[in-house]
C-alpha positions as CSV (number, residue, x, y, z in Angstrom):
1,X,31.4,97.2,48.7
2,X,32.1,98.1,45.2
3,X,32.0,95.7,42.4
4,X,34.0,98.0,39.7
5,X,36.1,95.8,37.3
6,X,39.5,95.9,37.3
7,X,41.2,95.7,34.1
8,X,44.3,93.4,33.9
9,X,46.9,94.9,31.5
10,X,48.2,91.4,31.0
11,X,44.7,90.2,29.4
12,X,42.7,93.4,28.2
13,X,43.7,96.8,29.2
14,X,41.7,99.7,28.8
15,X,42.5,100.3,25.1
16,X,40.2,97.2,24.7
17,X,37.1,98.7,25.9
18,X,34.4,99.5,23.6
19,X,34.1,103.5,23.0
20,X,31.5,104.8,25.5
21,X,31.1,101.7,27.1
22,X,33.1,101.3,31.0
23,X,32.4,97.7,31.3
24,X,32.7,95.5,28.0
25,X,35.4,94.9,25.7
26,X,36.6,93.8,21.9
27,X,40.0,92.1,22.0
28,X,41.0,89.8,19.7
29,X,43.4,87.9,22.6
30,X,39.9,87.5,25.0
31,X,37.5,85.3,24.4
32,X,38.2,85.5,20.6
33,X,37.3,89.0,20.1
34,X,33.6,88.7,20.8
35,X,31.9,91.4,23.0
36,X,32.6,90.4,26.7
37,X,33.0,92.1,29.9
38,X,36.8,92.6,30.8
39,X,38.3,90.4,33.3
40,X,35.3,87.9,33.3
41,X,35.4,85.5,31.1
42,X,31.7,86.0,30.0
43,X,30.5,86.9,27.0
44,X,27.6,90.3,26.3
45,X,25.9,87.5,24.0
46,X,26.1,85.0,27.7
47,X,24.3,87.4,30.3
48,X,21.6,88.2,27.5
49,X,20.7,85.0,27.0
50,X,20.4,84.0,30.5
51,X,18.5,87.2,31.0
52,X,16.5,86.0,28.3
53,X,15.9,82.4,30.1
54,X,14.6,84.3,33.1
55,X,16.9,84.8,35.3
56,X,16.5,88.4,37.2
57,X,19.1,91.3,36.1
58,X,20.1,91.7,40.1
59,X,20.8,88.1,40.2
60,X,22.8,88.2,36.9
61,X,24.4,91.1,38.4
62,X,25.6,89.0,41.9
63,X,26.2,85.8,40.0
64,X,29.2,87.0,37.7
65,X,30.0,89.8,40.6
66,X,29.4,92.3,38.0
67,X,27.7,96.1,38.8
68,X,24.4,96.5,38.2
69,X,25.3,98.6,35.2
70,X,27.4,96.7,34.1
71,X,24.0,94.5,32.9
72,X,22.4,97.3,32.1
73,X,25.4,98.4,29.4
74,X,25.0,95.0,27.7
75,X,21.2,95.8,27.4
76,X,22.5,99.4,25.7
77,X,24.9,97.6,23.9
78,X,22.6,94.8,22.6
79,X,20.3,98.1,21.7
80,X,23.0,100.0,19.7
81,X,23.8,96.6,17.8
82,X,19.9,96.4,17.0
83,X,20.0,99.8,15.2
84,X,23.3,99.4,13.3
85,X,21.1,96.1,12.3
86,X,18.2,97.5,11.1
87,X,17.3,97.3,7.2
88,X,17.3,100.8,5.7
């Protein structure tokens, strides 16, 4: 059974998503604009933190029925936010 995220036009359509990214979006109109994946209700900044806590990517993944890459984009995402970060 596939877990691919649907994108409800009435929320955050596919314009929303982030560049390169299938999973997560930017809309000002869902969750305030903040990096989240679409039609979740849950933030990037959420599932790293809980990844952070402990809990298991897989479980992540089958708590917020969310693809396995999906996780795995946040942790790309977090990664690309890292470098844009970094002092030069």
């Amino acid at each position: 059974m596939s877990k691919a995220l649907k994108h409800d036009k009435r929320r955050v359509g596919p314009a929303s998503l982030i560049p390169g990214y299938r999973y997560i979006v930017k809309d000002a109109e869902y969750l305030g604009g903040i990096a989240a994946f679409a039609d979740r209700r849950l933030s990037v900044a959420q599932l790293l933190e809980e990844m952070a806590n402990g809990i298991p990517l897989e479980e992540l993944a089958e708590m917020y029925s969310l693809p396995v890459d999906a996780v795995y984009e946040a942790i790309r995402y977090a990664g690309k936010l890292a470098v844009e970060e970094a002092v030069g």
